[in-house]
Biopython code that builds the backbone (N, CA, C, O; Angstrom):
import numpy as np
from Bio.PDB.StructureBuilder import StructureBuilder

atoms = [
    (1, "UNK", "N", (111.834, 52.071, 87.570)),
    (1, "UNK", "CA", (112.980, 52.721, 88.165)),
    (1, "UNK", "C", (113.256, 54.070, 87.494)),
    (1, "UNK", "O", (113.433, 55.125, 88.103)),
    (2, "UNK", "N", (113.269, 53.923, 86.297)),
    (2, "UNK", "CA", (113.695, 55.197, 85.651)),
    (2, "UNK", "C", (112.311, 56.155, 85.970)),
    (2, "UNK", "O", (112.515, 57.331, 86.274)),
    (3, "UNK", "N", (111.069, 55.709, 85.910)),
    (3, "UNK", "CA", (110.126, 56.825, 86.315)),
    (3, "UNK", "C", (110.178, 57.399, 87.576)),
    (3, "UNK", "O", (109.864, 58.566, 87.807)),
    (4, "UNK", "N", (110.667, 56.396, 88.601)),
    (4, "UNK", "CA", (110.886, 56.928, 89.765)),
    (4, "UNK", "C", (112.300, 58.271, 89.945)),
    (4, "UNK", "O", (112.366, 59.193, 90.757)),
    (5, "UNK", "N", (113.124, 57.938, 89.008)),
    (5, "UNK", "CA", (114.299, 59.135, 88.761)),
    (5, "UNK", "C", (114.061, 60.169, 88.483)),
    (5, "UNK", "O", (114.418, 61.182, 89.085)),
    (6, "UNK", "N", (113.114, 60.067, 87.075)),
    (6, "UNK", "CA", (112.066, 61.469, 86.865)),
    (6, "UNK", "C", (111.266, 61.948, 87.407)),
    (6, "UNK", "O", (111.244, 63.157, 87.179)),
    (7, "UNK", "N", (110.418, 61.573, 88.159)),
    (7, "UNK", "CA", (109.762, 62.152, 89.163)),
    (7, "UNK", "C", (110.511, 63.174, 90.438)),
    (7, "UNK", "O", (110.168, 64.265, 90.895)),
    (8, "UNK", "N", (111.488, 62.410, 90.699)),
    (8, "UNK", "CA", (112.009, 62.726, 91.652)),
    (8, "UNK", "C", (112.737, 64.266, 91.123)),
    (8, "UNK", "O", (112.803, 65.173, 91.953)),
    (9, "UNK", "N", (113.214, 64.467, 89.853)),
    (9, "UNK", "CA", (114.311, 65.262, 89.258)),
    (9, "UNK", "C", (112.987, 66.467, 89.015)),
    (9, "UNK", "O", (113.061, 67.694, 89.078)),
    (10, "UNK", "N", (112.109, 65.818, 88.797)),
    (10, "UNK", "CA", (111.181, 66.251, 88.515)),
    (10, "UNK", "C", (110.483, 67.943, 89.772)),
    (10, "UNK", "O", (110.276, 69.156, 89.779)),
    (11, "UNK", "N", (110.415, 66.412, 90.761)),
    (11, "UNK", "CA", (109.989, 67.388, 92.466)),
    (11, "UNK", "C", (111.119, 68.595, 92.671)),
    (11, "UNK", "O", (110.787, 69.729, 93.018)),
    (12, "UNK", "N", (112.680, 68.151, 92.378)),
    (12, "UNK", "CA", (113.685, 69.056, 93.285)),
    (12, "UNK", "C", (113.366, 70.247, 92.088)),
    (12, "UNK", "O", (113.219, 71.353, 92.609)),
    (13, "UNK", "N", (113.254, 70.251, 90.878)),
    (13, "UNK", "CA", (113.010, 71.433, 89.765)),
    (13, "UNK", "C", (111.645, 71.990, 90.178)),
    (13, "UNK", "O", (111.474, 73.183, 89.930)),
    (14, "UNK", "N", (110.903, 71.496, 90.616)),
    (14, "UNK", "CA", (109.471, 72.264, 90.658)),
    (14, "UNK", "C", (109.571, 73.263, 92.170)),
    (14, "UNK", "O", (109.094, 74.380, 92.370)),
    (15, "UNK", "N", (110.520, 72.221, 93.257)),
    (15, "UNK", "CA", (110.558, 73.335, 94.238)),
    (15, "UNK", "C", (111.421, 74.412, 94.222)),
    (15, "UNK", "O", (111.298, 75.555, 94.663)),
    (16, "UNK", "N", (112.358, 73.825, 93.612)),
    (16, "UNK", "CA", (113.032, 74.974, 93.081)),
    (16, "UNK", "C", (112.696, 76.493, 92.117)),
    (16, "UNK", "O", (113.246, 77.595, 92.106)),
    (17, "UNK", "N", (111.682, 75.990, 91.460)),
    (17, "UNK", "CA", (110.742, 76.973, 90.796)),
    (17, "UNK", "C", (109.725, 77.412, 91.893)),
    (17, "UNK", "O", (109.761, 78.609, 92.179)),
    (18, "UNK", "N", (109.102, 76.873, 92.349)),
    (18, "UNK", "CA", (108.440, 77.429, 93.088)),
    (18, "UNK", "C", (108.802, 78.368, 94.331)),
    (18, "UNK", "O", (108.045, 79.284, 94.651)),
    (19, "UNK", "N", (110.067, 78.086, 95.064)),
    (19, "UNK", "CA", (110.434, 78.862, 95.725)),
    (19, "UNK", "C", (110.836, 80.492, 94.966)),
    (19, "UNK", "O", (110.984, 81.472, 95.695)),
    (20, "UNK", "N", (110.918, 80.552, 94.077)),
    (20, "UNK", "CA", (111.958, 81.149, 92.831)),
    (20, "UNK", "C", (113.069, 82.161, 93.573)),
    (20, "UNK", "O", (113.180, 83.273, 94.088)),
    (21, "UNK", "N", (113.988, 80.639, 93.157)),
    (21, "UNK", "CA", (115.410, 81.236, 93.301)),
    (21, "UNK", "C", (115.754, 81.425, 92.098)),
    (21, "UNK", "O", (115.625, 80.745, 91.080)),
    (22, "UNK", "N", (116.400, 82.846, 92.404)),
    (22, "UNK", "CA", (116.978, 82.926, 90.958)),
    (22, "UNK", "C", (116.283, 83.736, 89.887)),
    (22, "UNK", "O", (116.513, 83.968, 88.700)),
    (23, "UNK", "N", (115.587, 83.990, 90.532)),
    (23, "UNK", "CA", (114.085, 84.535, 89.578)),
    (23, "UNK", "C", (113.776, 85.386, 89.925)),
    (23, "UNK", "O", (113.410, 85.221, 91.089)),
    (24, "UNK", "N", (113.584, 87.091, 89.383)),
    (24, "UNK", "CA", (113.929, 88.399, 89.766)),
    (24, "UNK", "C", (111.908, 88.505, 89.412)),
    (24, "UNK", "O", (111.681, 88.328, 88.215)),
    (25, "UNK", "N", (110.817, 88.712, 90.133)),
    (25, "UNK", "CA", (109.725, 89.272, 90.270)),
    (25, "UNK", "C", (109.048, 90.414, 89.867)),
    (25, "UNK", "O", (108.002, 90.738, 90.430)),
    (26, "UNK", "N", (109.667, 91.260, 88.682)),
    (26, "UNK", "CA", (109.862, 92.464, 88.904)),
    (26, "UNK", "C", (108.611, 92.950, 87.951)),
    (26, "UNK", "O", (108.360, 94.113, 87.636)),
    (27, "UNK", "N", (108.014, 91.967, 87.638)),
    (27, "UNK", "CA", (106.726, 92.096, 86.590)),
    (27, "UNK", "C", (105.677, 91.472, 86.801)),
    (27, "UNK", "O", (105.797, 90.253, 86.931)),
    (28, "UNK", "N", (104.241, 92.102, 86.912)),
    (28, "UNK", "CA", (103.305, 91.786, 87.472)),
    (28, "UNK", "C", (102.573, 90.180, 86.648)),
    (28, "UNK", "O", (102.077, 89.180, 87.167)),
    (29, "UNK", "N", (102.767, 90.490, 85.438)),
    (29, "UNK", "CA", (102.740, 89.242, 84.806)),
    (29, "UNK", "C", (103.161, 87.868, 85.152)),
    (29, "UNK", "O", (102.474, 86.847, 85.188)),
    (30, "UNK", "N", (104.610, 88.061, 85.437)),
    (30, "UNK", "CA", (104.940, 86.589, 86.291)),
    (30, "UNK", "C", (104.633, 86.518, 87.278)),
    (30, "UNK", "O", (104.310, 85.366, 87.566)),
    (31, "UNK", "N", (104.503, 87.519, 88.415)),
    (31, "UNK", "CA", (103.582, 86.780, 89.374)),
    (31, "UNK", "C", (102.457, 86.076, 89.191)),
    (31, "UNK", "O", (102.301, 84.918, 89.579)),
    (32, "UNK", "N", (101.579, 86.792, 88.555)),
    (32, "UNK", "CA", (100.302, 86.112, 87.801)),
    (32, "UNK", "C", (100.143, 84.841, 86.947)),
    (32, "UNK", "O", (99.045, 84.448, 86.552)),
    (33, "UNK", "N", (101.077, 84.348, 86.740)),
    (33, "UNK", "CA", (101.635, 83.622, 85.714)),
    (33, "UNK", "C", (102.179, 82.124, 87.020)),
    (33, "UNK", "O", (101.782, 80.963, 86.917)),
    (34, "UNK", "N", (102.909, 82.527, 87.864)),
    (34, "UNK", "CA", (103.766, 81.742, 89.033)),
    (34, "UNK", "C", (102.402, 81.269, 89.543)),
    (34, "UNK", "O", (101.835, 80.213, 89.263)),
    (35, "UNK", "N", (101.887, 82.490, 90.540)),
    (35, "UNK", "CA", (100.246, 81.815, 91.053)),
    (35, "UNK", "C", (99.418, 81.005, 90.547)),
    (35, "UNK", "O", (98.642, 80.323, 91.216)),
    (36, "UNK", "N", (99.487, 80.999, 89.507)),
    (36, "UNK", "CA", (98.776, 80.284, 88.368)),
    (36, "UNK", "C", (99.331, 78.676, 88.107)),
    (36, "UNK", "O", (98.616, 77.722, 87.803)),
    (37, "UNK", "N", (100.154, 78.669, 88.223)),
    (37, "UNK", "CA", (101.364, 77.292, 87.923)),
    (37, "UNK", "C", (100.868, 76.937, 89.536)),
    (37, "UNK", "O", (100.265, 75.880, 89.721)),
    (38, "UNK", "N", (101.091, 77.684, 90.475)),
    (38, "UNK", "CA", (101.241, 77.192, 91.699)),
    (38, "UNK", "C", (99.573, 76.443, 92.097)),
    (38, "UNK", "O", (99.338, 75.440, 92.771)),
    (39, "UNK", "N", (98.746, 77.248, 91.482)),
    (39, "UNK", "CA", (97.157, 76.736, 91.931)),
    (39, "UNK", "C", (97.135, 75.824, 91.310)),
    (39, "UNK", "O", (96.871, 74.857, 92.024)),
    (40, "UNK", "N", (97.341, 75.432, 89.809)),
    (40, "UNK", "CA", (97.301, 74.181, 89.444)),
    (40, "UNK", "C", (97.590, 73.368, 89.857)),
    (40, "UNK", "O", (96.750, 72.535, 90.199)),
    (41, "UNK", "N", (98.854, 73.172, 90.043)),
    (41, "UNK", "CA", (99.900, 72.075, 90.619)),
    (41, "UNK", "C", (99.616, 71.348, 91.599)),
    (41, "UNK", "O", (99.826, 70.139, 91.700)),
    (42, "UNK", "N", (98.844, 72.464, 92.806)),
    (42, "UNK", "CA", (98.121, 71.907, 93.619)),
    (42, "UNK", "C", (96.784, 71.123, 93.400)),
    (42, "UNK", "O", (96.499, 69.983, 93.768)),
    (43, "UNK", "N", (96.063, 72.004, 92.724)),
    (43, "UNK", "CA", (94.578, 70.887, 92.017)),
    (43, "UNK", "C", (95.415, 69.622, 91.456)),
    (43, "UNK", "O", (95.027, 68.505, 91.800)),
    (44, "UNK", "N", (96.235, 69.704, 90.842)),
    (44, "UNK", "CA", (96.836, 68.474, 90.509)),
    (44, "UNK", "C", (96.542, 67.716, 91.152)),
    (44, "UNK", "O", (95.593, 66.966, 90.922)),
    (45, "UNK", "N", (97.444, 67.660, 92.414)),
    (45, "UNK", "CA", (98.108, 66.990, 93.452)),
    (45, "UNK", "C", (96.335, 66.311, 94.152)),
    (45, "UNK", "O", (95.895, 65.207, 94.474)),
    (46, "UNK", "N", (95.879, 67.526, 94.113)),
    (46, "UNK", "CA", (94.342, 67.112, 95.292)),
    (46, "UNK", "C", (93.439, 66.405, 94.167)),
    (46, "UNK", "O", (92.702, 65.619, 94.763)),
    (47, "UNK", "N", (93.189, 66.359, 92.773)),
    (47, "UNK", "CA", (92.614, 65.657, 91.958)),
    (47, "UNK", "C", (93.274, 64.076, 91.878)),
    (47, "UNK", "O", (92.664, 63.020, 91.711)),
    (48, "UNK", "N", (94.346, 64.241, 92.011)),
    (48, "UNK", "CA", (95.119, 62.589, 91.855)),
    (48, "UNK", "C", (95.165, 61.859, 93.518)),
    (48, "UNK", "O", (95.541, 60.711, 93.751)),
    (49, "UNK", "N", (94.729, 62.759, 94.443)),
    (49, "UNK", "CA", (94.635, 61.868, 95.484)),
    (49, "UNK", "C", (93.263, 61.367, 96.006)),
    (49, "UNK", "O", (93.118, 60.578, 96.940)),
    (50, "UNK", "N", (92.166, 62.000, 95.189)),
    (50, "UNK", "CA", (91.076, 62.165, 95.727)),
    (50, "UNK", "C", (90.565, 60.900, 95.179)),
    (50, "UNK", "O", (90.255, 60.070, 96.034)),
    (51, "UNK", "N", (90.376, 60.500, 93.721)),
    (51, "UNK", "CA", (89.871, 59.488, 93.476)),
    (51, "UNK", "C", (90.622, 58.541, 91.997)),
    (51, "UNK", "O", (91.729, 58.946, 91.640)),
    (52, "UNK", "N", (90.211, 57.742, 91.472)),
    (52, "UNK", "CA", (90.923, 57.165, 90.303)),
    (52, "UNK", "C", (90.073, 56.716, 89.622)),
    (52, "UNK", "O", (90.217, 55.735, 88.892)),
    (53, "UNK", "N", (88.849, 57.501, 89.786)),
    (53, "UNK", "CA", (87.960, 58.109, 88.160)),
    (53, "UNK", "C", (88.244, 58.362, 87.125)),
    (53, "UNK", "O", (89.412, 58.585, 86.806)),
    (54, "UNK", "N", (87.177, 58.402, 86.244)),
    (54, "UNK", "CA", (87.698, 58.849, 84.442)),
    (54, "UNK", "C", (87.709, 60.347, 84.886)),
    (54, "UNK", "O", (88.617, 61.058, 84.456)),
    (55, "UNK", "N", (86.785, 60.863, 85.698)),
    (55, "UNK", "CA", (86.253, 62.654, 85.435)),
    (55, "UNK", "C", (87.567, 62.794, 85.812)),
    (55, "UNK", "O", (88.339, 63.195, 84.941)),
    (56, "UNK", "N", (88.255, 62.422, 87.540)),
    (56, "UNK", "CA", (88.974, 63.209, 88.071)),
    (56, "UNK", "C", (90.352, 62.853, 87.406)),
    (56, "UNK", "O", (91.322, 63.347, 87.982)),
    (57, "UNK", "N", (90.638, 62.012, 86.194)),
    (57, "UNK", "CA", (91.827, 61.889, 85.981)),
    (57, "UNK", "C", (91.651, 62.428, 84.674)),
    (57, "UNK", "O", (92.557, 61.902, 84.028)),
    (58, "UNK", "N", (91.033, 63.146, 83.942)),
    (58, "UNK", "CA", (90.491, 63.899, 83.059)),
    (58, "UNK", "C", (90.800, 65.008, 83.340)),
    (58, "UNK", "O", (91.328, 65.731, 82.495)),
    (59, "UNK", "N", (90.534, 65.460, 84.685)),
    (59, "UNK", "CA", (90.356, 66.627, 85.108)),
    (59, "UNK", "C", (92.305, 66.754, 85.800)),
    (59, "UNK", "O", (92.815, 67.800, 86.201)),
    (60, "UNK", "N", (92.749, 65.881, 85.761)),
    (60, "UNK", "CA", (94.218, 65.901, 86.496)),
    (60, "UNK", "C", (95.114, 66.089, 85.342)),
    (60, "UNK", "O", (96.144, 66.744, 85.497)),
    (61, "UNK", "N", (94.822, 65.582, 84.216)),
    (61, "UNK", "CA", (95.607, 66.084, 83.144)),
    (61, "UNK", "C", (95.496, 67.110, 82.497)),
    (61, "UNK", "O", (96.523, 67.688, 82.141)),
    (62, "UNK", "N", (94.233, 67.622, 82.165)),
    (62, "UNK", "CA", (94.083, 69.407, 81.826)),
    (62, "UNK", "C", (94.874, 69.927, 82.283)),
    (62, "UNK", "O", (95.713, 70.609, 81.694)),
    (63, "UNK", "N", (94.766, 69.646, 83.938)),
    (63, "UNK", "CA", (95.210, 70.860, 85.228)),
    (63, "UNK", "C", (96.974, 70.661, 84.555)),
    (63, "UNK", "O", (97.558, 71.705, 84.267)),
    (64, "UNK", "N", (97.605, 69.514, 84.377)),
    (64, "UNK", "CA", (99.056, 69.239, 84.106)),
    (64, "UNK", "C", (99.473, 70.127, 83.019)),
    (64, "UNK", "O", (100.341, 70.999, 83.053)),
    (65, "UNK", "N", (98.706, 69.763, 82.033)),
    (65, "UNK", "CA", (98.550, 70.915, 80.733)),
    (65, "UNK", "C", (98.558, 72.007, 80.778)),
    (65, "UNK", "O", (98.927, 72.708, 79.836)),
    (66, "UNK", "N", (98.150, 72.450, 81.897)),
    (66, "UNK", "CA", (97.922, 74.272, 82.180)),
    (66, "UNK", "C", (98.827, 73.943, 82.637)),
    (66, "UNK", "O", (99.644, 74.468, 81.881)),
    (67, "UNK", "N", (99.711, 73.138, 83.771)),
    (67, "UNK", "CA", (101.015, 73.787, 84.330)),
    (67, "UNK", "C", (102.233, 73.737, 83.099)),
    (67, "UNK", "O", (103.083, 74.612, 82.935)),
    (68, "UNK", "N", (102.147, 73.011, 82.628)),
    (68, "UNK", "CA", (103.142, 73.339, 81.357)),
    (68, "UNK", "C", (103.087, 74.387, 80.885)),
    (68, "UNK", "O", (104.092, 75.098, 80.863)),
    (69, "UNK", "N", (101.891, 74.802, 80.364)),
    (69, "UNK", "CA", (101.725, 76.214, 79.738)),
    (69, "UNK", "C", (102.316, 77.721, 80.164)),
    (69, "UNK", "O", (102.788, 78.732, 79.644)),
    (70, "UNK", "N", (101.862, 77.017, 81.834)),
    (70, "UNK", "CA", (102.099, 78.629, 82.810)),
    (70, "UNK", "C", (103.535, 78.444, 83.074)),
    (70, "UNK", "O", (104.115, 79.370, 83.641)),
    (71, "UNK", "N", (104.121, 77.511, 82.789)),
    (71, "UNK", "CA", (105.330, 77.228, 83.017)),
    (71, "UNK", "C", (106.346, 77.654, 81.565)),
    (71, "UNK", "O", (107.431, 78.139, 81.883)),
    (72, "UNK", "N", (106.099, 77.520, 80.043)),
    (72, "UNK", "CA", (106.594, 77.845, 79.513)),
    (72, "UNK", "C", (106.524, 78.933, 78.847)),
    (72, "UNK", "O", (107.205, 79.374, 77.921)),
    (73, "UNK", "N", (105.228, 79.505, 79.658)),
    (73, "UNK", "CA", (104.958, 81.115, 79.652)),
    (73, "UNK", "C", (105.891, 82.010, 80.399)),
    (73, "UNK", "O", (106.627, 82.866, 79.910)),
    (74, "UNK", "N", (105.733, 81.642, 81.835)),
    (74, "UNK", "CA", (106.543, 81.802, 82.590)),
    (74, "UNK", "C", (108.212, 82.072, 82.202)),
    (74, "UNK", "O", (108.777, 83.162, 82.117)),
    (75, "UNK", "N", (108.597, 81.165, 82.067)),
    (75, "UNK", "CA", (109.834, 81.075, 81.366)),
    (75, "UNK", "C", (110.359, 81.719, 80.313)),
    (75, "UNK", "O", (111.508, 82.158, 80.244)),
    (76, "UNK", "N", (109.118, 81.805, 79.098)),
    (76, "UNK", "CA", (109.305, 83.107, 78.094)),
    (76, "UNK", "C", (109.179, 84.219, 78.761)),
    (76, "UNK", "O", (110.173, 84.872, 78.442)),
    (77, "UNK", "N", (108.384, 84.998, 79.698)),
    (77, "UNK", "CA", (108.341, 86.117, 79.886)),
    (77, "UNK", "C", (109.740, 86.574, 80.403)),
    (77, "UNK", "O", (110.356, 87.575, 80.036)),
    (78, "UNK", "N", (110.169, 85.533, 81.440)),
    (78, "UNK", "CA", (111.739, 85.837, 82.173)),
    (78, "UNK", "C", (112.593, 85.725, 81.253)),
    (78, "UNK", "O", (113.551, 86.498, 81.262)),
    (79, "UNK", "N", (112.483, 84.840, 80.331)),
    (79, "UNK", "CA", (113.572, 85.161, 79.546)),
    (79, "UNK", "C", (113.653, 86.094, 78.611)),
    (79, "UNK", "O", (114.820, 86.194, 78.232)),
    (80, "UNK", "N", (112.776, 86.985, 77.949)),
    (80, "UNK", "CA", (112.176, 88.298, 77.646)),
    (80, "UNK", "C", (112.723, 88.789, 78.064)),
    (80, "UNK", "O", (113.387, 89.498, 77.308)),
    (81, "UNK", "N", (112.972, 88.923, 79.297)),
    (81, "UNK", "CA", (112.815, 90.350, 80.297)),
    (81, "UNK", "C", (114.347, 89.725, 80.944)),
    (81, "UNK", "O", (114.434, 90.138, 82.100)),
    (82, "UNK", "N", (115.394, 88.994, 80.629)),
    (82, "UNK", "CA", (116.395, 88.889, 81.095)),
    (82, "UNK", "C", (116.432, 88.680, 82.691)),
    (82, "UNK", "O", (117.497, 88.888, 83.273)),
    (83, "UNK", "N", (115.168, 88.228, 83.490)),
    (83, "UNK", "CA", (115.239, 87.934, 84.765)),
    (83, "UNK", "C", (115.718, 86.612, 85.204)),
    (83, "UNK", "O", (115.258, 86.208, 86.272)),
    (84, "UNK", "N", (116.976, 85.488, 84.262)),
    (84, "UNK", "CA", (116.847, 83.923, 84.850)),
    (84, "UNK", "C", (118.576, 83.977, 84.695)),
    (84, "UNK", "O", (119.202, 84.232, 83.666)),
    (85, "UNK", "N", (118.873, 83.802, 85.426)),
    (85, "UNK", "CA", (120.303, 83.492, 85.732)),
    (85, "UNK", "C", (120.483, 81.990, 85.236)),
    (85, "UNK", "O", (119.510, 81.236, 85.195)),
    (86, "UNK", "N", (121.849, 81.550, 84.832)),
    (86, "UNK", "CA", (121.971, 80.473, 83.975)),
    (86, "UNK", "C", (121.503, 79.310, 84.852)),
    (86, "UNK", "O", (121.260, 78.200, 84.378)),
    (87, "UNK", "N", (121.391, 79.598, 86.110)),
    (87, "UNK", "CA", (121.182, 77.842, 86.729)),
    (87, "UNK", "C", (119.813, 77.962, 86.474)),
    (87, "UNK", "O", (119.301, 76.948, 85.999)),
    (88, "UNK", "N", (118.856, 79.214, 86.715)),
    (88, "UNK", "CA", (117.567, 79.004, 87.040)),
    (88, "UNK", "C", (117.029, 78.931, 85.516)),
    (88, "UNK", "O", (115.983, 78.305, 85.344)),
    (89, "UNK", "N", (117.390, 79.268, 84.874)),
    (89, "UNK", "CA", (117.176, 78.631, 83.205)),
    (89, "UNK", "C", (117.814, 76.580, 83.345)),
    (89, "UNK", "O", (117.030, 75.630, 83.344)),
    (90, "UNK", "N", (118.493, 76.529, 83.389)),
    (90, "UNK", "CA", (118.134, 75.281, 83.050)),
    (90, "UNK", "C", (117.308, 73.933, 84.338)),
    (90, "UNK", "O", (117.163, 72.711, 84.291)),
    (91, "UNK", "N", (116.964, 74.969, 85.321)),
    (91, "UNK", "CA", (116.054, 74.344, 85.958)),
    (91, "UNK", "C", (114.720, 74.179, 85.358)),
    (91, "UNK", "O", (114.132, 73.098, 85.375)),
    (92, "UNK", "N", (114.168, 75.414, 84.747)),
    (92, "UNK", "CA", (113.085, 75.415, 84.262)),
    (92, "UNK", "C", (113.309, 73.980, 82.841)),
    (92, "UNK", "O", (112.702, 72.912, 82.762)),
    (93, "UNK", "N", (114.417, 74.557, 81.896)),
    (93, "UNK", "CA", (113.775, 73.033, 80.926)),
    (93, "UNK", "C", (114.756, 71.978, 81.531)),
    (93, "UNK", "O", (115.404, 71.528, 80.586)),
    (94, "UNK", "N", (115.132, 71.406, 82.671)),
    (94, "UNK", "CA", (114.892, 70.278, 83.504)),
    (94, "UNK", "C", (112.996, 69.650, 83.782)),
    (94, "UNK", "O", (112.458, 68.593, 83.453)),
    (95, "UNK", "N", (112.342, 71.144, 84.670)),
    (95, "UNK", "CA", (111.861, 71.024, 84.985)),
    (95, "UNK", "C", (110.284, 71.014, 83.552)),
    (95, "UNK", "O", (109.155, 70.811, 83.997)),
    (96, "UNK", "N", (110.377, 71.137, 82.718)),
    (96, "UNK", "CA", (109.483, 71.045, 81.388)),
    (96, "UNK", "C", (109.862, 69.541, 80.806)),
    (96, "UNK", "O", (108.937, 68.741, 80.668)),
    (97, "UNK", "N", (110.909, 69.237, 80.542)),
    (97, "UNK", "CA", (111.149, 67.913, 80.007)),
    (97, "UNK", "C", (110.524, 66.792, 80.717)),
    (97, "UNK", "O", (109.751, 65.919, 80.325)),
    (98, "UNK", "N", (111.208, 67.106, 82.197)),
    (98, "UNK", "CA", (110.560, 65.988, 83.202)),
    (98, "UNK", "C", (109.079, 65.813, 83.455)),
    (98, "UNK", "O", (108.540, 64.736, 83.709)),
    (99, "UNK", "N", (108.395, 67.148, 83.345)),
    (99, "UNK", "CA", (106.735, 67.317, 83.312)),
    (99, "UNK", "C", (106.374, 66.195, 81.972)),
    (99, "UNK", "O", (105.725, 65.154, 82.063)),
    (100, "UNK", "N", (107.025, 66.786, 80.718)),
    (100, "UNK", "CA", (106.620, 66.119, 79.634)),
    (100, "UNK", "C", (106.501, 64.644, 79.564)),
    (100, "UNK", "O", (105.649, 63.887, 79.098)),
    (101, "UNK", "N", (107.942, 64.437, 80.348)),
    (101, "UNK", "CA", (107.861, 62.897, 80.241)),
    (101, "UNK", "C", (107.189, 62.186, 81.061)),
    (101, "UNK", "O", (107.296, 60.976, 80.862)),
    (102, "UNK", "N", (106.246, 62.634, 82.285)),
    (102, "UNK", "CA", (105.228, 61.979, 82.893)),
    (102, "UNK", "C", (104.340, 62.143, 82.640)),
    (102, "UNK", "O", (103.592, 61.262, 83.065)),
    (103, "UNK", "N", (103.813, 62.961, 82.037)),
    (103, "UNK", "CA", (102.620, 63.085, 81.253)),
    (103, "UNK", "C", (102.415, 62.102, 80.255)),
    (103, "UNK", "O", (101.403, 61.402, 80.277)),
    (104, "UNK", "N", (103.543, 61.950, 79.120)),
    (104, "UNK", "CA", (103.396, 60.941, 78.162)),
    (104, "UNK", "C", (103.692, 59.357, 78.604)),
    (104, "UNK", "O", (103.619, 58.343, 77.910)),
    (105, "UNK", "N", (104.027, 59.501, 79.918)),
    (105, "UNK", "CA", (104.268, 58.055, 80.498)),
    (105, "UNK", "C", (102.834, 57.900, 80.959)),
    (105, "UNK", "O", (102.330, 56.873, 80.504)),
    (106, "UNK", "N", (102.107, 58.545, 81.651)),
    (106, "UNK", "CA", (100.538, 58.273, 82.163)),
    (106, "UNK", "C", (99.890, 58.222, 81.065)),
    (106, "UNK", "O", (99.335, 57.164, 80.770)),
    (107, "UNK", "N", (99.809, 59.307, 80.235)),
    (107, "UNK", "CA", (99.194, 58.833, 79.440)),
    (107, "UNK", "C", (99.139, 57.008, 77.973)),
    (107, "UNK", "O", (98.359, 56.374, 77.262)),
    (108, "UNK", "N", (100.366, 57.055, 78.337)),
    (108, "UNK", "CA", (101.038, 55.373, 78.064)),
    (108, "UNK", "C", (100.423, 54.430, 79.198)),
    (108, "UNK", "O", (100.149, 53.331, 78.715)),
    (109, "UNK", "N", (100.223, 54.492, 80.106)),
    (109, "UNK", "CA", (99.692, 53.645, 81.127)),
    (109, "UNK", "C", (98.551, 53.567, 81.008)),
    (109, "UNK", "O", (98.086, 52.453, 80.767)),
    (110, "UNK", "N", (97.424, 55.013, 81.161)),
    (110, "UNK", "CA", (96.062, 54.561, 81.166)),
    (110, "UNK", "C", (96.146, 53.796, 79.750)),
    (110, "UNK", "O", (95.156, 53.216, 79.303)),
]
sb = StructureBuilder()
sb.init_structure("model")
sb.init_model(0)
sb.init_chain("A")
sb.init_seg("    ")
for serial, (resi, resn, name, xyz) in enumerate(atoms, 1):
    if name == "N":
        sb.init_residue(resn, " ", resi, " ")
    sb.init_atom(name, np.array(xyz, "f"), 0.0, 1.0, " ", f" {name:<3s}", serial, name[0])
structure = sb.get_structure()
């Protein structure tokens, strides 16, 4: 139950990032940085539906790992650069905590 809460808190923060509300574009870096989060996320998504292999679930947690990264890259650069208005800051570490904690829950499962 409770994983199902995080997940879920999880999805409304990621679309919320991904749409980026709130989030001023004004540097070529975070775009580069967003695209980057966004291609993963998707390999994610298409690695965890495709099969429930060692390679491809090997290969599904790297990809998770890079979205954290591009994500708390992301987040440093905007907050650098004063582009995150207070809601869209604490969407992002909503949205980092909740990553974290499914990661260390899968990885508790396998």
């Amino acid at each position: 139950m409770f994983n199902n809460i995080v997940v879920f808190i999880n999805f409304l923060s990621f679309v919320f990032i991904l749409v980026g509300v709130d989030i001023k574009y004004n540097d070529n870096r975070i775009k580069i940085v967003h695209v980057t989060f966004f291609i993963s996320f998707i390999l994610v998504m298409l690695t965890s539906l495709i099969s429930h292999n060692s390679i491809a679930y090997s290969l599904s947690q790297i990809l998770e790992i890079l979205c954290i990264i591009c994500i708390l890259l992301l987040f440093y650069i905007l907050k650098k650069t004063n582009s995150l208005s207070n809601r869209a800051n604490v969407v992002f570490i909503i949205f980092i905590v909740t990553q974290v904690i499914i990661i260390i829950n899968q990885l508790f499962i396998r």
